[in-house]
PDB file of N, CA, C and O in Angstrom:
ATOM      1  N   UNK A   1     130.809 228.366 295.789  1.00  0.00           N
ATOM      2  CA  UNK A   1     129.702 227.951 294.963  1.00  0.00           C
ATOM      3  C   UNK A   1     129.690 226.430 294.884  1.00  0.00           C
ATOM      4  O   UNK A   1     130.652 225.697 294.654  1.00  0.00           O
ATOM      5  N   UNK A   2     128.102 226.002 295.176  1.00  0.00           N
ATOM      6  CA  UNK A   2     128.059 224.509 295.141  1.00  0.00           C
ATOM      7  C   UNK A   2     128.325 224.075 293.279  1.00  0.00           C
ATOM      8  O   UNK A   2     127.662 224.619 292.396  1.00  0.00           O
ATOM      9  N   UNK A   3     129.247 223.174 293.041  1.00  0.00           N
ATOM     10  CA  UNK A   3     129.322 222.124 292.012  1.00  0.00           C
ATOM     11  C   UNK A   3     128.169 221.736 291.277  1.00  0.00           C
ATOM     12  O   UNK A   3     127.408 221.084 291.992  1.00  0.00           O
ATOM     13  N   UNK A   4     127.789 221.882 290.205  1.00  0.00           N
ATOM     14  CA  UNK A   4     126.376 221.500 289.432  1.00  0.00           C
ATOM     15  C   UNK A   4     126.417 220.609 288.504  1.00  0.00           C
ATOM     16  O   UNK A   4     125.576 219.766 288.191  1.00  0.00           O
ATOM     17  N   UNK A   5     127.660 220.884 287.981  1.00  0.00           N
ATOM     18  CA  UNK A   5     128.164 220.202 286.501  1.00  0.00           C
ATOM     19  C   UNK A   5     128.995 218.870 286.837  1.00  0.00           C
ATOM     20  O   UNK A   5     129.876 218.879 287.696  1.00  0.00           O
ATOM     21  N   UNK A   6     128.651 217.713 286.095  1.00  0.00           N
ATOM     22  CA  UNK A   6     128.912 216.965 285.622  1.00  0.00           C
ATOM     23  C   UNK A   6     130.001 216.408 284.276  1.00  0.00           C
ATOM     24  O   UNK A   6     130.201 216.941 283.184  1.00  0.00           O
ATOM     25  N   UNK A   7     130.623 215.040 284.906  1.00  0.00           N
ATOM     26  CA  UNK A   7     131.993 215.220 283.908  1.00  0.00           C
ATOM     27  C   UNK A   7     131.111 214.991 282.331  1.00  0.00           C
ATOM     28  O   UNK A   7     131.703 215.633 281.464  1.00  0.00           O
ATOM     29  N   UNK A   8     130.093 214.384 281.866  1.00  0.00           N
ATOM     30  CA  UNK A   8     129.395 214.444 280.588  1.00  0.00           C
ATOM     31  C   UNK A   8     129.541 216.112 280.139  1.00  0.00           C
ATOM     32  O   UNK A   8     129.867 216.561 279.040  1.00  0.00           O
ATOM     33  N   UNK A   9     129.267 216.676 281.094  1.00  0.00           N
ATOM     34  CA  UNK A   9     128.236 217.933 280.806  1.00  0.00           C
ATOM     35  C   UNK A   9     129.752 219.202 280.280  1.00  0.00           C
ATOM     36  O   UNK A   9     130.001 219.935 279.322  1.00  0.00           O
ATOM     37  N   UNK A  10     130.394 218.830 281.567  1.00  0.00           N
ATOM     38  CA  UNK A  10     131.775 219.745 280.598  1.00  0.00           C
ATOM     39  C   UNK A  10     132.484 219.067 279.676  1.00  0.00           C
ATOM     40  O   UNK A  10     133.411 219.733 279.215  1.00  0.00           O
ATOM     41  N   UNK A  11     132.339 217.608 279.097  1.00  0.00           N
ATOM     42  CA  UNK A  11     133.005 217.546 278.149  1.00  0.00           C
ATOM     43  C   UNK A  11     132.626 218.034 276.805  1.00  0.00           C
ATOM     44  O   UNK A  11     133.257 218.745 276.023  1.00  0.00           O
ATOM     45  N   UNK A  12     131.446 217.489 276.710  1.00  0.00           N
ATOM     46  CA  UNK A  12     130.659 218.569 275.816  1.00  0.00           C
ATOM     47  C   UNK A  12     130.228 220.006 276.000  1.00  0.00           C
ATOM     48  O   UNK A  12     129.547 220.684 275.230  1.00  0.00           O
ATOM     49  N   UNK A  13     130.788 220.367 277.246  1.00  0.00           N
ATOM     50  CA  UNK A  13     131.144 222.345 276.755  1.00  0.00           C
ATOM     51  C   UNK A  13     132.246 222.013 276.132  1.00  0.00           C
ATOM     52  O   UNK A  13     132.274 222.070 274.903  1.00  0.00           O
ATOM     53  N   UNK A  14     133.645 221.501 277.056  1.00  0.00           N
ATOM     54  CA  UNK A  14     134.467 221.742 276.274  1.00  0.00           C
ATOM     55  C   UNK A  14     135.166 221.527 274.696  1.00  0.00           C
ATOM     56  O   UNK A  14     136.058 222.019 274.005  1.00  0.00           O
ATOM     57  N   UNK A  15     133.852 220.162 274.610  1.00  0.00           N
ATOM     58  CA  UNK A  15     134.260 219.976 272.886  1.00  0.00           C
ATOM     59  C   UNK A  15     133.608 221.106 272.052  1.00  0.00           C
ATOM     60  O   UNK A  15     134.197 221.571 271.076  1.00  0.00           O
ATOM     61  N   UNK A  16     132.304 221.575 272.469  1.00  0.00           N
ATOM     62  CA  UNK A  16     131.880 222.538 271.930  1.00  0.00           C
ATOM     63  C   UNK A  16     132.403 223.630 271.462  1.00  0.00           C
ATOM     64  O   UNK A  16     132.318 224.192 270.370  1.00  0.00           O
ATOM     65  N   UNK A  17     133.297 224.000 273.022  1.00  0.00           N
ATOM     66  CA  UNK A  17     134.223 225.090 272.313  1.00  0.00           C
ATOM     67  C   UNK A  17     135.073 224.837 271.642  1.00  0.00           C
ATOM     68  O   UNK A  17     135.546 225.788 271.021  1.00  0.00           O
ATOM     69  N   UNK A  18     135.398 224.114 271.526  1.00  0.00           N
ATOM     70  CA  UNK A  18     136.661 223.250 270.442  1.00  0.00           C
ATOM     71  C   UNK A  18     136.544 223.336 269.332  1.00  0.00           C
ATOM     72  O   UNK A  18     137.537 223.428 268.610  1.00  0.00           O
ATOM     73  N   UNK A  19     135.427 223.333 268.897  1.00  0.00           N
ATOM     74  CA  UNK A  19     134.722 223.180 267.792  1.00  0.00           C
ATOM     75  C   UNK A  19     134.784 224.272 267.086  1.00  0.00           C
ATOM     76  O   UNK A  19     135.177 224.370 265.923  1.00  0.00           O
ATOM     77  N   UNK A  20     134.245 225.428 268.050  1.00  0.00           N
ATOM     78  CA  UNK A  20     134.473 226.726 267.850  1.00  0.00           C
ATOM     79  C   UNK A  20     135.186 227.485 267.469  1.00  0.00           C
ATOM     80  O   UNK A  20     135.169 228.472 266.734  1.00  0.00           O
ATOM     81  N   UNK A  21     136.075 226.763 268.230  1.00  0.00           N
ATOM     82  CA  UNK A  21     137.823 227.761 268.319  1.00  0.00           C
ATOM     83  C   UNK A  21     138.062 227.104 266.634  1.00  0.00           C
ATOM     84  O   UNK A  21     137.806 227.887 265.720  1.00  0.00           O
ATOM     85  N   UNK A  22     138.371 226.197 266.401  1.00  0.00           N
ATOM     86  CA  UNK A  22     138.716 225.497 264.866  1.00  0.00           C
ATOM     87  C   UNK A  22     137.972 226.179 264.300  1.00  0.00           C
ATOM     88  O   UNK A  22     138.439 227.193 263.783  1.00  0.00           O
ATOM     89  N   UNK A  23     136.800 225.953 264.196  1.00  0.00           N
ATOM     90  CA  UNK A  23     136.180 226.891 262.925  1.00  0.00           C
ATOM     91  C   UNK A  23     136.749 228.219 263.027  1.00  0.00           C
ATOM     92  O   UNK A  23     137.729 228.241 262.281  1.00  0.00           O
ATOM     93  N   UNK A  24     136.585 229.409 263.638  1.00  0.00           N
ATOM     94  CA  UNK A  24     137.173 230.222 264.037  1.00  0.00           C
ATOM     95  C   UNK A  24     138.393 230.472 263.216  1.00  0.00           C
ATOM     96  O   UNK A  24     138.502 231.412 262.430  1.00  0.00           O
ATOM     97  N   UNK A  25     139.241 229.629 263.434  1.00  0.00           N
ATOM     98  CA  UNK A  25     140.161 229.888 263.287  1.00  0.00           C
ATOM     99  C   UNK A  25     140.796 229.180 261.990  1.00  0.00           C
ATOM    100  O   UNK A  25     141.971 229.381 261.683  1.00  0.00           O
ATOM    101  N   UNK A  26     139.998 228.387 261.288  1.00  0.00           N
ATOM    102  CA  UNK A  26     139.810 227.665 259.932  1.00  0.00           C
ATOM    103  C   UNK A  26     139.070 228.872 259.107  1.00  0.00           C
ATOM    104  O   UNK A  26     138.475 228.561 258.075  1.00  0.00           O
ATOM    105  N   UNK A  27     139.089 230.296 259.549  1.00  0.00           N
ATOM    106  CA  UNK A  27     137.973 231.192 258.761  1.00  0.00           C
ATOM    107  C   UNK A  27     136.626 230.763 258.265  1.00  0.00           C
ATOM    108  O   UNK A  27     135.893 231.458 257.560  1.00  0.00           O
ATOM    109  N   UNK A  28     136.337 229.409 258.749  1.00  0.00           N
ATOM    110  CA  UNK A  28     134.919 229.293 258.687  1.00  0.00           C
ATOM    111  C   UNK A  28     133.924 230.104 258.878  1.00  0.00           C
ATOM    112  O   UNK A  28     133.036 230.552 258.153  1.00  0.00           O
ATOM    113  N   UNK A  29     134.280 230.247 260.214  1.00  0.00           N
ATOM    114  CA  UNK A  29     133.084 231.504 260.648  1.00  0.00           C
ATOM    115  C   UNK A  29     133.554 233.325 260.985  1.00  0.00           C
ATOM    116  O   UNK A  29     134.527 233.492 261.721  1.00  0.00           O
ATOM    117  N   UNK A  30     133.031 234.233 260.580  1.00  0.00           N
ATOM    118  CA  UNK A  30     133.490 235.556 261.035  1.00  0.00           C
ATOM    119  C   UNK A  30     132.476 236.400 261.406  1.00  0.00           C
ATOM    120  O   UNK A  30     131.348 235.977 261.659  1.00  0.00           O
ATOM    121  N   UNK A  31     132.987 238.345 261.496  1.00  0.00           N
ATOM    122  CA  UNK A  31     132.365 238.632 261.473  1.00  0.00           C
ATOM    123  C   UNK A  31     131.779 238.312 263.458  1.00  0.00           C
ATOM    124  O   UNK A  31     132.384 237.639 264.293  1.00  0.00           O
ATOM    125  N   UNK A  32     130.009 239.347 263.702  1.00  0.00           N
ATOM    126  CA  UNK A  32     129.539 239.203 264.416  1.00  0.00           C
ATOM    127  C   UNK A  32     129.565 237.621 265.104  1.00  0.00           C
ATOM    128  O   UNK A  32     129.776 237.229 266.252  1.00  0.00           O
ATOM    129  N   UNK A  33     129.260 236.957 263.890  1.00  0.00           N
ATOM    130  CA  UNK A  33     128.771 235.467 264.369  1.00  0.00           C
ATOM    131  C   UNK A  33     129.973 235.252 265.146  1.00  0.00           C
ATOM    132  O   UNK A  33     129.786 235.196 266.361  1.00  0.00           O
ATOM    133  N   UNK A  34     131.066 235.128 264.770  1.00  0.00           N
ATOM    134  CA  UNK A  34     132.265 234.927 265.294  1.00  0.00           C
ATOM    135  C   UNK A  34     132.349 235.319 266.679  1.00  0.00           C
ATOM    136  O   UNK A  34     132.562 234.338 267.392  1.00  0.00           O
ATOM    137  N   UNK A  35     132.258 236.399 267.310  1.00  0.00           N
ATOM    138  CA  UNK A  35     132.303 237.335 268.499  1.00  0.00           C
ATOM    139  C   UNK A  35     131.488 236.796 268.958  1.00  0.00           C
ATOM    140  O   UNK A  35     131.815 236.334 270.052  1.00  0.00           O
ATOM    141  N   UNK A  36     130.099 236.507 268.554  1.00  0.00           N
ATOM    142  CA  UNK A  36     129.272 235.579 269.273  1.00  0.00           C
ATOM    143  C   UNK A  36     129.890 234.446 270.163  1.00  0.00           C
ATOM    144  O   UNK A  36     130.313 234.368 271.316  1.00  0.00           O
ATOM    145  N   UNK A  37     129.720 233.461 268.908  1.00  0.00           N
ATOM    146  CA  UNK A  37     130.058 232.281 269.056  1.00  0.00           C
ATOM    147  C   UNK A  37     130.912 232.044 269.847  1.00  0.00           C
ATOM    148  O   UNK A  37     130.673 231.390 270.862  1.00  0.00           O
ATOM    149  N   UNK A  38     132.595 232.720 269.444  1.00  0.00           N
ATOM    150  CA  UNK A  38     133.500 233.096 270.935  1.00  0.00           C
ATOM    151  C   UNK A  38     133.495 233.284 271.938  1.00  0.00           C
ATOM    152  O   UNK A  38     134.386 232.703 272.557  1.00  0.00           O
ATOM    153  N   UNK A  39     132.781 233.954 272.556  1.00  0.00           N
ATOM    154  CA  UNK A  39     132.290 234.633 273.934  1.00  0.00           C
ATOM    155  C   UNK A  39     131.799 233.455 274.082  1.00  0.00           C
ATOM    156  O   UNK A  39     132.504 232.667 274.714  1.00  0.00           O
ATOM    157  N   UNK A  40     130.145 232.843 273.436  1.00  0.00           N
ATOM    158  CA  UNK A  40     129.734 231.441 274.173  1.00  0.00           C
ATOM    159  C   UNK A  40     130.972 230.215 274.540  1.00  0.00           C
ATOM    160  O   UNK A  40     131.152 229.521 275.541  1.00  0.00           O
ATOM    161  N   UNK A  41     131.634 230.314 273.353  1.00  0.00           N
ATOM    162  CA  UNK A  41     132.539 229.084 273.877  1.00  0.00           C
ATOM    163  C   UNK A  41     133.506 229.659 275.096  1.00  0.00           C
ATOM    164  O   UNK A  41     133.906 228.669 275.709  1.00  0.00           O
ATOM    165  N   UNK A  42     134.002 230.790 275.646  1.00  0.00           N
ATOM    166  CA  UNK A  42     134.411 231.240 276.536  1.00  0.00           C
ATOM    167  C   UNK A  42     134.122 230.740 277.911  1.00  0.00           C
ATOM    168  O   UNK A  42     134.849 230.173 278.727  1.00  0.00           O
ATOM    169  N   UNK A  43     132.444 231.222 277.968  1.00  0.00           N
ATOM    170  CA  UNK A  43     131.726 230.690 278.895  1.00  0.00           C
ATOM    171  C   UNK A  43     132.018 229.656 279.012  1.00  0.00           C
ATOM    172  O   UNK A  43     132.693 229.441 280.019  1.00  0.00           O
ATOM    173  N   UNK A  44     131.697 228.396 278.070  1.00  0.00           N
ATOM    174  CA  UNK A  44     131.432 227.526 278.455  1.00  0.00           C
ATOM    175  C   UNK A  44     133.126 226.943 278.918  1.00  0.00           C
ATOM    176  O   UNK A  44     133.197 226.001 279.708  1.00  0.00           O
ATOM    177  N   UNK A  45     133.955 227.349 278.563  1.00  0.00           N
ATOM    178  CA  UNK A  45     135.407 226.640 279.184  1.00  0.00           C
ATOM    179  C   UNK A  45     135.555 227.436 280.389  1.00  0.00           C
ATOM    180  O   UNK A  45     136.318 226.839 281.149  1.00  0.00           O
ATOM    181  N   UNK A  46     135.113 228.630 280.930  1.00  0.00           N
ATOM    182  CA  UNK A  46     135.466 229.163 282.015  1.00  0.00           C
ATOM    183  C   UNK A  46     134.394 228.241 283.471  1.00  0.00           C
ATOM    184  O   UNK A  46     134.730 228.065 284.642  1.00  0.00           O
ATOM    185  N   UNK A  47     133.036 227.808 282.737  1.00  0.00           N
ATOM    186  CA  UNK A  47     131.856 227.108 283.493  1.00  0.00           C
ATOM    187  C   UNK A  47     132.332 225.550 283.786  1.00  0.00           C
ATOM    188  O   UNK A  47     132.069 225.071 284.889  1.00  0.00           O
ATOM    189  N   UNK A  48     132.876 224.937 283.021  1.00  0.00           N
ATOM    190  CA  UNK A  48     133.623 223.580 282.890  1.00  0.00           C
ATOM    191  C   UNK A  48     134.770 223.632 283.740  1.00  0.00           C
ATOM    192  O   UNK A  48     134.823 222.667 284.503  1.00  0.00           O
ATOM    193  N   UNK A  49     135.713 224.459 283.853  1.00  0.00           N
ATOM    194  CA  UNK A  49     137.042 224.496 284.331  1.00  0.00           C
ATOM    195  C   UNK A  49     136.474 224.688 286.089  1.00  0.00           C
ATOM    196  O   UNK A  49     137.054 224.120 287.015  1.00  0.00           O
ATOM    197  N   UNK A  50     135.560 225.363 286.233  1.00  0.00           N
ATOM    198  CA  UNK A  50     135.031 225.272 287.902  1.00  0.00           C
ATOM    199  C   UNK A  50     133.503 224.712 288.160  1.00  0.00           C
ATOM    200  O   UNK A  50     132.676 225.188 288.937  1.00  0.00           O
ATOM    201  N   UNK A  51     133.351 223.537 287.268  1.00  0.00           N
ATOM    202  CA  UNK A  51     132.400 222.630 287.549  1.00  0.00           C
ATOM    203  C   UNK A  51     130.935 223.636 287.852  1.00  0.00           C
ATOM    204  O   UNK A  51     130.093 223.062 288.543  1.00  0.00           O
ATOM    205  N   UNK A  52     130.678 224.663 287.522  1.00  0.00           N
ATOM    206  CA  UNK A  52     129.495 225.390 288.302  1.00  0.00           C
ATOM    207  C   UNK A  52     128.665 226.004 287.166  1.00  0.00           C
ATOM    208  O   UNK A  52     129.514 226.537 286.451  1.00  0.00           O
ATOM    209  N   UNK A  53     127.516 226.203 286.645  1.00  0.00           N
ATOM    210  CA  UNK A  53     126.562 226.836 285.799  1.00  0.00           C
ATOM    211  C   UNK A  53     126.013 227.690 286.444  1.00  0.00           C
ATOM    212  O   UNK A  53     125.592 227.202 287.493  1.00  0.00           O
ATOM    213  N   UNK A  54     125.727 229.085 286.320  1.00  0.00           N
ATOM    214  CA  UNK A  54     124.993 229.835 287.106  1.00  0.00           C
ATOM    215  C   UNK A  54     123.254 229.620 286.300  1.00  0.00           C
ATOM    216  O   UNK A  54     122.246 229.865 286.963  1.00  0.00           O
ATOM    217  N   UNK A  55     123.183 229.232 285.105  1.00  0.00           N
ATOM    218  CA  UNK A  55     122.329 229.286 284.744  1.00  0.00           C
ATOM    219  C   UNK A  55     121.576 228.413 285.630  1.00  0.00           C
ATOM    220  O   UNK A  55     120.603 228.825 286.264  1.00  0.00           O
ATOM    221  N   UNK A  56     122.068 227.032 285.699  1.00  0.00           N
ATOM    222  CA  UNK A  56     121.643 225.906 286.366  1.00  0.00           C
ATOM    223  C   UNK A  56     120.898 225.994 288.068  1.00  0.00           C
ATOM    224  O   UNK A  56     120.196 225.147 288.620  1.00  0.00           O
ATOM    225  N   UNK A  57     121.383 227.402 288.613  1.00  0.00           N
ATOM    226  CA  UNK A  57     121.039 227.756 289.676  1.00  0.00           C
ATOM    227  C   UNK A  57     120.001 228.198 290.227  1.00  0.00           C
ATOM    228  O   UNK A  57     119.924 228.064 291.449  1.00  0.00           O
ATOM    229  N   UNK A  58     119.070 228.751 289.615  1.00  0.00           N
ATOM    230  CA  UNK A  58     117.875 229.341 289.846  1.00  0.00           C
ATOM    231  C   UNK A  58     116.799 228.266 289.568  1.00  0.00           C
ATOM    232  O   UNK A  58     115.660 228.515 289.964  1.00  0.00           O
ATOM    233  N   UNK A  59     117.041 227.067 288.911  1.00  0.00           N
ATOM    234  CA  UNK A  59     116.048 225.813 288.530  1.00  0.00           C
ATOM    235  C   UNK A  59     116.842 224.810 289.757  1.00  0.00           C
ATOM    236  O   UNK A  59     116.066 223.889 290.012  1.00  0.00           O
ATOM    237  N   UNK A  60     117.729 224.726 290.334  1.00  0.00           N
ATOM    238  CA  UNK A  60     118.120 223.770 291.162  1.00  0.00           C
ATOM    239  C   UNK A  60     118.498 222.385 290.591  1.00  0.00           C
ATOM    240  O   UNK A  60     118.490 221.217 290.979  1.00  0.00           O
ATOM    241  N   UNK A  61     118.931 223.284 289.156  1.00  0.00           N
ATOM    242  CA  UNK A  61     119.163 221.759 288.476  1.00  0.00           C
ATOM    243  C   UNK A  61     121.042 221.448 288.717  1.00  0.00           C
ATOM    244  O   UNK A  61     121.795 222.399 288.926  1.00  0.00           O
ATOM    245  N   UNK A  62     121.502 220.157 288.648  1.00  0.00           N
ATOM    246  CA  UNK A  62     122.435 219.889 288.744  1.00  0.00           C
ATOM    247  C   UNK A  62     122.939 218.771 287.442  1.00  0.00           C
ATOM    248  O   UNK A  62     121.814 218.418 287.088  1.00  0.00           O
ATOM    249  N   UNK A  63     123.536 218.295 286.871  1.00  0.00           N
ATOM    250  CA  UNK A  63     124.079 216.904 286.258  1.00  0.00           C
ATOM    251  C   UNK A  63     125.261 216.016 286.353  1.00  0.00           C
ATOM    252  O   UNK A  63     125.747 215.114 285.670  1.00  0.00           O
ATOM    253  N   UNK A  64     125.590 216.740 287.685  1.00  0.00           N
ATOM    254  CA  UNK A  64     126.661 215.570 288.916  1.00  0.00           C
ATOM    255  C   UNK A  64     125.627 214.608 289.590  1.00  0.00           C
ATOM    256  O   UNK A  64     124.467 214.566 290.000  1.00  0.00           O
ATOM    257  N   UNK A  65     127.152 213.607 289.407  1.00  0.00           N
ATOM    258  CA  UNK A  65     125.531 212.341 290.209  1.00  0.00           C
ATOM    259  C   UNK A  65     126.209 212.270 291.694  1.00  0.00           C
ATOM    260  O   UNK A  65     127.249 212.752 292.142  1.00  0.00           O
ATOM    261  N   UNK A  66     125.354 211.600 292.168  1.00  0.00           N
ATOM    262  CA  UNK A  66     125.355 212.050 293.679  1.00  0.00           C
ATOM    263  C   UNK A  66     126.508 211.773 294.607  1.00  0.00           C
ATOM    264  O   UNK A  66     126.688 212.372 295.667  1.00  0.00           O
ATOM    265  N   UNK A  67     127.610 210.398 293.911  1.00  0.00           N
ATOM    266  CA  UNK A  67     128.570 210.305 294.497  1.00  0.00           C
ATOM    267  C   UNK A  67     129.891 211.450 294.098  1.00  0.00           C
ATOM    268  O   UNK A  67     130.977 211.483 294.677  1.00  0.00           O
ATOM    269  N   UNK A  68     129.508 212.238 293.094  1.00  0.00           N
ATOM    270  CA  UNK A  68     130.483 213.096 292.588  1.00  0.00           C
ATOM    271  C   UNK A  68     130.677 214.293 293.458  1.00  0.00           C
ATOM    272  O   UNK A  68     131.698 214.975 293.533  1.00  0.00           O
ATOM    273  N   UNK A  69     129.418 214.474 294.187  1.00  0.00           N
ATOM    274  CA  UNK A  69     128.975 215.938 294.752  1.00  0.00           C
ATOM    275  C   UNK A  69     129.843 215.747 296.024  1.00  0.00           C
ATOM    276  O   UNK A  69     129.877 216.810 296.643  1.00  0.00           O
ATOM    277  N   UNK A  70     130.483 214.866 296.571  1.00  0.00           N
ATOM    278  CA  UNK A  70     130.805 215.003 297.735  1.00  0.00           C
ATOM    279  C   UNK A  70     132.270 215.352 297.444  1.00  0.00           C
ATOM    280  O   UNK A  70     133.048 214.911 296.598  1.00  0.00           O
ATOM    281  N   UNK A  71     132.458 216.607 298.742  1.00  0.00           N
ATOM    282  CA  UNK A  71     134.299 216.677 298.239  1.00  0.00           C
ATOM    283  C   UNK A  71     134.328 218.348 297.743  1.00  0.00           C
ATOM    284  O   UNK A  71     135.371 218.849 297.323  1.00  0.00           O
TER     285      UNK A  71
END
């Protein structure tokens, strides 16, 4: 799979999930929302860790800049 993601773009998945996981786990959040919210932040550290969005694929969008893509 071609590379889509950008180092901006997973740092903010991965702070996102960060965010997540703390609340989470600060009992902030429970319940459904929780299971939600989890699973999204999942995604998004499993999408970050191999640079690739599938969402991003069907629009041909990317947010690597062009010297990143090579390699």
């Amino acid at each position: 799979m071609k590379k889509n993601m950008g180092n901006l773009d997973r740092m903010i998945r991965l702070l996102a999930a960060a965010v997540v996981i703390v609340l989470y786990l600060l009992d902030v959040i429970g319940g459904t929302t929780a299971i939600i919210l989890l699973a999204v932040a999942a995604v998004f550290i499993i999408t970050s860790f191999f640079s690739v969005c599938p969402a991003y694929m069907p629009f041909g969008l990317s947010t690597r800049k062009k010297e990143e893509s090579k390699g």
